[in-house]
C-alpha positions in Angstrom: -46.2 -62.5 -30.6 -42.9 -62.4 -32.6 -42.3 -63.9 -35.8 -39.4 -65.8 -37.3 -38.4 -64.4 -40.3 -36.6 -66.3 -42.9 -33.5 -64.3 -42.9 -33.4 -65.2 -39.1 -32.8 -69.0 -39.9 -30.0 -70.9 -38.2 -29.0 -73.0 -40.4 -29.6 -74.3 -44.5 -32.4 -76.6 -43.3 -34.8 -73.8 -42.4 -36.9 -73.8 -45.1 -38.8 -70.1 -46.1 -42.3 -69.8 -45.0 -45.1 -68.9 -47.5 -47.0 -66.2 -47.1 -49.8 -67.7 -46.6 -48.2 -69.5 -42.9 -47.3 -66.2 -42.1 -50.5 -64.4 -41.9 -51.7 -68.1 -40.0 -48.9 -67.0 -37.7 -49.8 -63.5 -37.5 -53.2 -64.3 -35.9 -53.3 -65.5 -32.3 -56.3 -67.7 -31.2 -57.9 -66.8 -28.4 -58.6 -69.9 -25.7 -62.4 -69.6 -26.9 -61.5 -69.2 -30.8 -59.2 -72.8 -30.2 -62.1 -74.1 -28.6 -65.3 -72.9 -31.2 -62.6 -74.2 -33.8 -62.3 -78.0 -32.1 -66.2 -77.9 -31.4 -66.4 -76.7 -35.1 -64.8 -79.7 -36.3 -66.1 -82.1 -34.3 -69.9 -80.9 -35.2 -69.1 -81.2 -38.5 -67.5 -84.7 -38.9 -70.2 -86.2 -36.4 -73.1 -84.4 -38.4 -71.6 -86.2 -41.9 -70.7 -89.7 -40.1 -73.8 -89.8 -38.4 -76.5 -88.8 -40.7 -77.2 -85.8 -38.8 -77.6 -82.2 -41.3 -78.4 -80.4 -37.9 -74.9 -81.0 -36.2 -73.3 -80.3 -39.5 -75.4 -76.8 -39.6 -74.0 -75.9 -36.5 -70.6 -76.8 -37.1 -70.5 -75.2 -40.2 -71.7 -71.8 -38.6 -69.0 -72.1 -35.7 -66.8 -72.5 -38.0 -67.6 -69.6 -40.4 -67.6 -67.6 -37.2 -63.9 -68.8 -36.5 -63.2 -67.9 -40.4 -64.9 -64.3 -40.1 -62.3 -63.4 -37.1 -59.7 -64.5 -38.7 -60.5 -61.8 -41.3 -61.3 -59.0 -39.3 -57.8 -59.9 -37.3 -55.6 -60.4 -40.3 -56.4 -56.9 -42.0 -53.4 -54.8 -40.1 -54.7 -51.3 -40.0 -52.6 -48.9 -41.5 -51.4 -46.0 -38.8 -49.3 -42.6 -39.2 -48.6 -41.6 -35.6 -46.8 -38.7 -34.8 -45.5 -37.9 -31.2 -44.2 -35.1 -29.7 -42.3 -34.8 -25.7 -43.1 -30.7 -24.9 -40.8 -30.2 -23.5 -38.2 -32.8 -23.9 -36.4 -31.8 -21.1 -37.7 -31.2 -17.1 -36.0 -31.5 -13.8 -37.4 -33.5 -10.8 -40.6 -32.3 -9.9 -41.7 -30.6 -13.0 -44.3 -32.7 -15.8 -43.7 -33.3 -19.7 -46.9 -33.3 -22.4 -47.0 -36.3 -24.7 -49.0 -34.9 -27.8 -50.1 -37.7 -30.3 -51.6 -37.5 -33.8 -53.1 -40.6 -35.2 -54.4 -40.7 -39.0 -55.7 -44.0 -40.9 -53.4 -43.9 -43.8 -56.0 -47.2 -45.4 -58.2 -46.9 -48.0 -61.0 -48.4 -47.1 -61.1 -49.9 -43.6 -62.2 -47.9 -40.7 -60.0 -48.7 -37.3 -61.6 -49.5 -34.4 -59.1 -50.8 -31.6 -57.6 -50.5 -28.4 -54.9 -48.3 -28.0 -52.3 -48.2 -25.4 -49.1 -46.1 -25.0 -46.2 -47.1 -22.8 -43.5 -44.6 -21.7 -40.7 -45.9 -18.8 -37.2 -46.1 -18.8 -33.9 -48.4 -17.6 -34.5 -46.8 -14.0 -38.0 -45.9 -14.0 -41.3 -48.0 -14.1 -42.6 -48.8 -17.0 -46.6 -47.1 -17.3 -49.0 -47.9 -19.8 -51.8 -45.5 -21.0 -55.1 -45.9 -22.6 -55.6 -43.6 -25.7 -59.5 -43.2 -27.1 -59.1 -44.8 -30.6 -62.7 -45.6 -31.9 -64.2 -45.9 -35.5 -61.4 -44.1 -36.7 -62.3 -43.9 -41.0 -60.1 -44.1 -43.6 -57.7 -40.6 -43.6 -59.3 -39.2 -40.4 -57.2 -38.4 -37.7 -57.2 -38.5 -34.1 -55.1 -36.8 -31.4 -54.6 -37.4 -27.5 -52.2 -36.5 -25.1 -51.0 -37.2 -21.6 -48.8 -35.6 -19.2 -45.8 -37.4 -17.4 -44.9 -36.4 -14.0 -41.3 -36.5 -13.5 -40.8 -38.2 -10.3 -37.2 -39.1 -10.8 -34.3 -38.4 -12.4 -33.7 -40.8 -16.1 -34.0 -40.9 -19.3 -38.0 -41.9 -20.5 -39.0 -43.2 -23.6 -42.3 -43.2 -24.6 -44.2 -45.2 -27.1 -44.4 -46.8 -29.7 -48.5 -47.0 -29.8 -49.4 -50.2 -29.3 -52.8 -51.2 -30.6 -54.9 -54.8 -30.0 -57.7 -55.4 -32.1 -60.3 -58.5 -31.2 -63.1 -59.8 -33.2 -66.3 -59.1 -31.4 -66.8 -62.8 -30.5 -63.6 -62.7 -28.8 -62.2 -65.8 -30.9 -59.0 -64.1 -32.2 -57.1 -61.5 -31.1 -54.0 -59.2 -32.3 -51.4 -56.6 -31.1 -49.2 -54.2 -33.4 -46.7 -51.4 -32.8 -46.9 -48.2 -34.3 -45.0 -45.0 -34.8 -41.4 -44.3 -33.2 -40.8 -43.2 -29.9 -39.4 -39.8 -28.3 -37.2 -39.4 -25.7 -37.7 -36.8 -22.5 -34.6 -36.3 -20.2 -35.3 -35.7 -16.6 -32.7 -33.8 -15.0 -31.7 -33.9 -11.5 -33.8 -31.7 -9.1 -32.4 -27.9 -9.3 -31.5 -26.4 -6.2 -30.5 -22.7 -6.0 -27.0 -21.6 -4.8 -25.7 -18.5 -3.8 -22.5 -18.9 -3.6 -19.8 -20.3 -6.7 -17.3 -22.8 -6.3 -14.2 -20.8 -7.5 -12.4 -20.5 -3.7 -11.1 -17.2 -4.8 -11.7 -13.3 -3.6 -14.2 -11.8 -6.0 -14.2 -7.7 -6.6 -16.9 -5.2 -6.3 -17.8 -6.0 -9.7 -18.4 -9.1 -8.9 -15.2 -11.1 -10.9 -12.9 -13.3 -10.1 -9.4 -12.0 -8.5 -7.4 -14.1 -9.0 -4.9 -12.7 -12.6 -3.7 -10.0 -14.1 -6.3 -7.3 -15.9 -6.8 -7.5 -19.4 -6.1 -11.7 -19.6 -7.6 -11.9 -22.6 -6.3 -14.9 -24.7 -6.2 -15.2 -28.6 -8.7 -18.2 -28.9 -9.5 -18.3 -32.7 -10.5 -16.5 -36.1 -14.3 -16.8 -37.0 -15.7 -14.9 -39.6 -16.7 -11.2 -39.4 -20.5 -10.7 -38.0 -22.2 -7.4 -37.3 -21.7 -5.9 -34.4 -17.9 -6.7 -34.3 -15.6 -4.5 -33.7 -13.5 -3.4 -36.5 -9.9 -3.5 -34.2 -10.6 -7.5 -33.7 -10.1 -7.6 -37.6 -7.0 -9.7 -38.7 -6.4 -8.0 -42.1 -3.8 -10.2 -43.2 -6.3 -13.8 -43.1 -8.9 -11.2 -44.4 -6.9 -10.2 -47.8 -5.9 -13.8 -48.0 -8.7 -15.5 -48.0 -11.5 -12.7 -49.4 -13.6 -12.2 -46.4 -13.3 -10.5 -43.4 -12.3 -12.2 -40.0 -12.1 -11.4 -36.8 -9.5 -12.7 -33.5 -11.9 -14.6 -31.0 -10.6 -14.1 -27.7 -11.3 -15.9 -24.3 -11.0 -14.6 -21.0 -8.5 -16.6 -18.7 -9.5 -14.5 -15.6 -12.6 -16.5 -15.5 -12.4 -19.4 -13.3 -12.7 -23.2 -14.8 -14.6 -25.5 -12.0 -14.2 -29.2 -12.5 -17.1 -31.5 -11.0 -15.8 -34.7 -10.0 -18.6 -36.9 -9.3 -17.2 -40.2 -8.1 -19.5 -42.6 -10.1 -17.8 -45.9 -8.9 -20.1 -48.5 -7.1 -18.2 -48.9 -4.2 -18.4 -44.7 -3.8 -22.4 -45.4 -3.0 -22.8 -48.4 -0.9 -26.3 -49.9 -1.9 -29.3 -48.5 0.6 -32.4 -50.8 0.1 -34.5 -48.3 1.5 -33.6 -45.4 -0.9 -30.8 -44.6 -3.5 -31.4 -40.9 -2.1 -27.0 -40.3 -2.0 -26.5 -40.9 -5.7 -29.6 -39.0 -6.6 -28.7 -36.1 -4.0 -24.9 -36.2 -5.5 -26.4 -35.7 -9.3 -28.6 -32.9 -7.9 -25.2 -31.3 -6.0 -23.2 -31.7 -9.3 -26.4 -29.9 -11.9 -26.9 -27.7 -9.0 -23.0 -26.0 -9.0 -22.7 -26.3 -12.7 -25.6 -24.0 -13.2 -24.2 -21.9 -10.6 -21.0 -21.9 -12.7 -22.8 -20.8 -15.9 -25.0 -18.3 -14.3 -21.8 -16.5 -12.8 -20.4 -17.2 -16.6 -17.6 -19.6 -15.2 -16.3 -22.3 -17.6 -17.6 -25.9 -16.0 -16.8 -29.2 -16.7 -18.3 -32.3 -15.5 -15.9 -35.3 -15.3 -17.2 -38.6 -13.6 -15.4 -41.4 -12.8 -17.1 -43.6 -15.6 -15.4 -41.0 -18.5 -19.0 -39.9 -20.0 -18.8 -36.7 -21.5 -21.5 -34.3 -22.9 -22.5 -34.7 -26.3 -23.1 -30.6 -26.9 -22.9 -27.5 -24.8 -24.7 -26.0 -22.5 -26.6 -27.0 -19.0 -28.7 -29.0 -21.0 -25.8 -31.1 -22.5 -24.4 -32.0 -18.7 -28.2 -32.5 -17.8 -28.6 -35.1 -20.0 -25.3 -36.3 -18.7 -26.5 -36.5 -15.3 -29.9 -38.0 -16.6 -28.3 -41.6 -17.7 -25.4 -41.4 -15.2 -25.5 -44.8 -12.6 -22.8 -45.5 -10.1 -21.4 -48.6 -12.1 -17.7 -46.9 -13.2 -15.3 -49.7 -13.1 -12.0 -47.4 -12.9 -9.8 -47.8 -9.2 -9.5 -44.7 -7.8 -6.0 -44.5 -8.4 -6.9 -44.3 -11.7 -9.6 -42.0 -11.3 -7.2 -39.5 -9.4 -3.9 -39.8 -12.1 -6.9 -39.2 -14.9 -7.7 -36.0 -13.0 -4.1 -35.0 -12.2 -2.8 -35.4 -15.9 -6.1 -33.8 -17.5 -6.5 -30.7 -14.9 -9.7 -29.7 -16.4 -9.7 -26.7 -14.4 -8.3 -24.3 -11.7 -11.2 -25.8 -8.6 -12.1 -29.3 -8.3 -15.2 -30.8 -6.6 -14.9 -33.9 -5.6 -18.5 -35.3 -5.1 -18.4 -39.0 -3.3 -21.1 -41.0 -1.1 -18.3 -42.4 1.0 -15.3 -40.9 3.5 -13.5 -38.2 0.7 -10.6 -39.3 0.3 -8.4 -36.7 2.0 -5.1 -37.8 1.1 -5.7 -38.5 -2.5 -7.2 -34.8 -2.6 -4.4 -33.3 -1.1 -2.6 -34.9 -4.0 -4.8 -33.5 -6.2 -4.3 -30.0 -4.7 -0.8 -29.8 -7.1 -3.3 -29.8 -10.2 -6.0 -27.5 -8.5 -5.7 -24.7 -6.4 -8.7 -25.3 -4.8 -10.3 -28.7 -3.6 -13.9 -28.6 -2.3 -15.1 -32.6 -1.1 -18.8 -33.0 -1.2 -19.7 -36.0 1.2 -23.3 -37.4 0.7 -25.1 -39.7 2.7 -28.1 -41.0 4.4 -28.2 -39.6 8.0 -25.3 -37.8 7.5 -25.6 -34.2 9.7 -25.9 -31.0 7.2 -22.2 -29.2 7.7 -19.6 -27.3 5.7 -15.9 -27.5 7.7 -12.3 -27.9 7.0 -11.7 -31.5 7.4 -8.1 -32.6 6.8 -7.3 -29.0 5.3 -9.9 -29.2 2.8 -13.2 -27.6 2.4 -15.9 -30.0 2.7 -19.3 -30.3 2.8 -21.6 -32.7 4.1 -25.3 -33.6 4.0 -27.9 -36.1 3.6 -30.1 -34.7 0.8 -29.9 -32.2 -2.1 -32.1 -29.7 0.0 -29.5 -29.9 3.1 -26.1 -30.1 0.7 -28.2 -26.4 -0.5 -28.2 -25.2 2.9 -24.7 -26.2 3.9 -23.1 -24.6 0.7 -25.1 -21.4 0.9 -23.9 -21.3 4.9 -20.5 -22.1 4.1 -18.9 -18.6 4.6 -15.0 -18.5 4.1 -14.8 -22.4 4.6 -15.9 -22.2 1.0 
């Protein structure tokens, strides 16, 4: 039950509440504590009108059974609850552990209540779980834990505790919140490739051919660590400034892939059955970015909506991936001339639930050398072919887009 709080007033008529009304409030009356409380009075009044002491007796002992719940249900308990998500971050398939401490932080009341955690999300279903809470004494503690499966990719919050308290005559009953909740990402569902995206002839060593040897670019100055060596030193910033520095450099051999997941509602017609294309399409996109990194590519994941990663790392475009829906409002125009003006790379991949776009890639092919269309749908036939000069692959699932990239060959 909510309360209305004074600073929550509409208008200069609302007058403050007392305190006193606002503990009243703070105690819901249970059906049978509304009717003890109506029998209570009426006992009591016919036992005075009437001559009768042993109506008023009983009367007066309903209602100091009505009073007596109100007590117990008025005292809020006082709670510390710390939570912890281990770990904060799965893919599909995998489980999380939800590790909570409880401690009475009162003085003098022990806690006896129900206890019940919730953890769900925007796209996932909201669960509730009991937690043993009983005769919990003043600065004792209690722990519990549960474990979440990960059924589906989302974000998941869980908590805060939620704990109901009833009198034992069930007259009066209450419900308080307690403790902050932590988050767990669930990525999309990993799937292993052995091939990389970067369309180009790769050396013995196992690098990219594609420039000239020794591209390496002056990126920045950082300051001198050890283990550096002493010929990156630029001796000139280091007299100035008092403290050694050293040229950063970055290697522009190194191929830069561009995932474009087309995130646009009318990219993923609506399936009541399952909304397995998007979900495959976020496993595609987490799948070749981790490829990327593991080959030590530079990445970037660029949806239609314009979300970017708040960090680095797989786990940055994970999280990405986690709260991404197909609700972008841009026109694919747009979309495109955003990619064309940007070029976030040297290899695009164009990941869309719908016919890709051939002409609009070909346009796109003046911007990146090499275009790769990912085509995901429900009943769609696992292949990877040349379709309008372009590269493209096509699958149902994230298992069969695997097994079409991996068998790909020189389409790829």
């Amino acid at each position: 039950m909510s309360e209305a709080r004074p600073d929550g007033a509409s208008g200069p008529a609302a007058a403050p509440r007392s305190a006193l009304a606002e503990r009243l409030l703070a105690v819901p009356v249970t059906a049978r504590g509304v009717g003890l409380a109506i029998a209570a009075a009426a006992l009591t009044a016919s036992g005075w009108l009437w001559g009768y002491p042993e109506l008023a007796a009983l009367g007066a002992a309903a209602a100091l059974a009505c009073a007596a719940a109100g007590s117990v249900i008025a005292a809020r308990p006082r709670l510390d609850v710390e939570r912890t998500v281990t770990p904060d971050r799965v893919s599909v398939g995998h489980t999380a552990t939800v590790k909570l401490t409880v401690r009475n932080a009162g003085r003098w009341r022990a806690v006896n209540a129900r206890a019940v955690d919730a953890y769900g999300g925007p796209s996932i279903e909201t669960r509730r779980v009991a937690v043993p809470l009983a005769r919990l004494r003043p600065g004792a503690s209690a722990g519990a834990s549960y474990t979440i499966d990960a059924e589906r990719r989302g974000v998941v919050d869980a908590g805060p505790l939620g704990i109901g308290k009833r009198d034992l005559l069930g007259l009066a009953a209450t419900a308080g919140n307690f403790g902050s909740a932590a988050r767990l990402w669930i990525h999309p569902r990993l799937h292993r490739l052995g091939r990389t995206p970067d369309g180009l002839a790769r050396s013995l060593e196992g690098t990219a051919d594609k420039v000239e040897q020794g591209s390496l670019t002056f990126h920045a100055l950082r300051e001198y660590v050890i283990g550096d060596e002493l010929r990156h030193v630029h001796w000139r910033t280091s007299a100035r400034i008092g403290k050694l520095m050293v040229k950063e450099h970055l290697d522009t051999s190194l191929p830069t892939v561009a995932i474009a997941i087309d995130d646009r509602a009318e990219s993923w017609p609506a399936s009541p059955e399952s909304p397995g294309p998007f979900e495959a399409a976020c496993e595609a996109a987490y799948s070749i970015l981790t490829a990327c990194f593991r080959a030590e590519y530079h990445a970037a994941l660029v949806p239609a909506s314009g979300a970017t990663v708040s960090g680095a790392g797989r786990d940055s475009y994970g999280d990405l991936l986690a709260e991404l829906e197909p609700n972008a409002k841009d026109s694919l125009d747009a979309y495109v001339a955003r990619l064309t003006a940007a070029r976030y790379g040297d290899t695009l991949v164009w990941i869309t639930g719908t016919e890709p776009p051939t002409d609009r890639l070909a346009m796109l092919k003046r911007a990146y050398p090499t275009v790769i269309a990912v085509h995901l749908a429900l009943g769609l036939p696992a292949s990877a072919s040349l379709a309008g000069g372009l590269p493209t692959v096509r699958a149902a699932d994230g298992d069969q887009f695997a097994a079409a990239w991996n068998s790909g060959g020189t389409r790829l």
